[in-house]
C-alpha positions in Angstrom: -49.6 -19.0 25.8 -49.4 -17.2 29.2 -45.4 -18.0 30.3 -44.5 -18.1 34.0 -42.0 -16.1 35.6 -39.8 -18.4 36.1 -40.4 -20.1 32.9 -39.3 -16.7 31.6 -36.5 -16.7 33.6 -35.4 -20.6 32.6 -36.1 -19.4 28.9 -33.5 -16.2 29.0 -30.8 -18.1 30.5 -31.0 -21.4 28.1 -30.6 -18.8 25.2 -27.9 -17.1 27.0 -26.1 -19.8 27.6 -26.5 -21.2 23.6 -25.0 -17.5 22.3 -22.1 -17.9 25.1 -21.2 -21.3 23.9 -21.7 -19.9 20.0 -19.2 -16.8 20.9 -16.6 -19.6 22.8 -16.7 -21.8 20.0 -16.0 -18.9 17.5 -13.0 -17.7 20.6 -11.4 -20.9 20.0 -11.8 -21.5 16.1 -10.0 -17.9 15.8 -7.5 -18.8 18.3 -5.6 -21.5 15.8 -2.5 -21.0 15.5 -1.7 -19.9 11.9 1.0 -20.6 9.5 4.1 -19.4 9.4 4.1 -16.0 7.6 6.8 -14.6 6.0 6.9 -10.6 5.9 10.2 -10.3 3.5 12.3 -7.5 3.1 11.2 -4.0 3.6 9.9 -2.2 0.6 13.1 0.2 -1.1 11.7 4.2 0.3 14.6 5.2 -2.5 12.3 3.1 -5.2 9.3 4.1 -3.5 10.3 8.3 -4.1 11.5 7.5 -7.5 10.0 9.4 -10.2 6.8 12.0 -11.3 5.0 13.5 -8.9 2.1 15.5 -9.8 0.4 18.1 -7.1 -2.8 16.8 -6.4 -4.1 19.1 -2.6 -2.3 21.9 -0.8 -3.0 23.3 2.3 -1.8 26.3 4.3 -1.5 25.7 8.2 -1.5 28.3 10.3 1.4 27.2 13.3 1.2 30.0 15.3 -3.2 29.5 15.8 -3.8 27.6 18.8 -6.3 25.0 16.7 -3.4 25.2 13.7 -6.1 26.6 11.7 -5.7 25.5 7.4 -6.7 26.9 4.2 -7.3 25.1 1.7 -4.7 26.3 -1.6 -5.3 23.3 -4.0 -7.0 25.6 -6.8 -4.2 28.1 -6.7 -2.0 25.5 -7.5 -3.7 23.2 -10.0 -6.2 25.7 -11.8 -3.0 26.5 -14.6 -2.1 24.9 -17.3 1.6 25.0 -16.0 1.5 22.1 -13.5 3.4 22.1 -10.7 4.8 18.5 -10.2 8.3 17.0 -9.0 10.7 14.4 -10.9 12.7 12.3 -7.8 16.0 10.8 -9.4 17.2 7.9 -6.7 20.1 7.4 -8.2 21.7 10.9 -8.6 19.7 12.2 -5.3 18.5 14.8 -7.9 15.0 16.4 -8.1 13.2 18.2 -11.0 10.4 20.5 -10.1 7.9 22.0 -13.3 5.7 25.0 -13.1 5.9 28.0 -11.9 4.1 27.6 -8.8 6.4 24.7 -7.8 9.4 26.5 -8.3 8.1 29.4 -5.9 8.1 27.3 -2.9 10.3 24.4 -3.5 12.9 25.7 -5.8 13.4 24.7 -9.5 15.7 21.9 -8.4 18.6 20.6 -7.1 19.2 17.7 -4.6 17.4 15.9 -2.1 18.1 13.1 0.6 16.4 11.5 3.4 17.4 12.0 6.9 17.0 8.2 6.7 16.9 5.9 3.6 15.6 2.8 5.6 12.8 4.8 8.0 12.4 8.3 6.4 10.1 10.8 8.0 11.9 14.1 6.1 13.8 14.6 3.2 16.2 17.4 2.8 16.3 20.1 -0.3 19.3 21.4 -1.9 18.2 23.7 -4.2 20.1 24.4 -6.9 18.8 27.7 -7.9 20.6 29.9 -4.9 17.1 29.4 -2.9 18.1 28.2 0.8 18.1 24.8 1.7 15.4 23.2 3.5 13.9 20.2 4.8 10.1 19.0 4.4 8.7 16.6 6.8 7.3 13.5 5.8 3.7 13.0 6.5 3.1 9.5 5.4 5.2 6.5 3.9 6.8 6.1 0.8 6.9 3.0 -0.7 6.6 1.7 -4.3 3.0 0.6 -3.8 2.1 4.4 -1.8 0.1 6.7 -5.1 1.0 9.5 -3.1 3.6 11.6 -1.6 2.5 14.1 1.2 5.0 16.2 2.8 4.8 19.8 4.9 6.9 23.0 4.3 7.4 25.0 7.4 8.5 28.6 6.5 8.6 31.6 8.8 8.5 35.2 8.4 11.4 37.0 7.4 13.8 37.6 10.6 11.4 36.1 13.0 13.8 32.8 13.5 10.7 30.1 13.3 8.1 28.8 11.5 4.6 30.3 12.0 3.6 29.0 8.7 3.4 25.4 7.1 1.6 24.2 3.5 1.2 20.7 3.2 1.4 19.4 -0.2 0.2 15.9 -1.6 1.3 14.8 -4.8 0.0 11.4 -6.6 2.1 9.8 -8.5 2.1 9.8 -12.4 3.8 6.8 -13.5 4.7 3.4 -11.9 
């Protein structure tokens, strides 16, 4: 069957014109308005921290590299049989860290708080083992449905005044 051109023509618009109306007809049947949703009260971040954290990744960043180059530290940390993990106590703003390794960089404990308990993005260290306060910035959210808690150190050189260093730690959460 030898088609004209302007059968070919007539041909390419009708089935243009069915997939427009198709895609128009889909437009509008997504357009409904929907029901009413209710999106309750914001998940608790002080339930959300609450309890055992276990390290699961850590990662060196270097700040100072223009491309913030990383290394990846995660076998250092978890290759041991003395894990490193964290214990977050909401109620007496109290954390407990295990392991030698943990103790190193974030102190064997002491206290903690967030710079905001409604929309965190750092919580502050107290140690209470002499070693300087700090805080660690927040990379993601903490609710009570989150399986993991990342947050990044920034540490500097001693006497240089900034950080030219950061490890990122990610910790998965051990009970719920």
């Amino acid at each position: 069957m030898n088609l004209t051109q302007p059968e070919v023509v007539n041909f390419m618009i009708m089935r243009t014109l069915k997939y427009l109306s198709f895609i128009l007809v889909l437009a509008a049947w997504g357009c409904k308005p929907q029901s009413n949703y209710e999106i309750g009260d914001p998940s608790s971040k002080l339930e959300g921290i609450r309890g055992d954290w276990k390290v699961g990744e850590v990662v060196f960043v270097d700040e100072v590299s223009t491309n913030k180059n990383e290394g990846d530290l995660t076998d250092y940390f978890t290759e041991t049989n003395d894990a490193f993990s964290v214990n977050f106590d909401s109620d007496a703003f109290s954390y407990t860290v295990t392991g030698a390794l943990g103790a190193k960089y974030l102190g064997t404990g002491g206290t903690w708080s967030f710079d905001d308990n409604e929309f965190p993005t750092a919580i502050n260290f107290s140690p209470s083992d002499g070693t300087d306060p700090y805080t660690a910035t927040l990379l993601g959210p903490i609710r009570e449905v989150d399986n993991t808690l990342i947050i990044q150190v920034f540490r500097g050189c001693a006497g240089s005044g900034s950080a030219n260093m950061s490890i990122k730690f990610t910790f998965d959460r051990q009970n719920s």
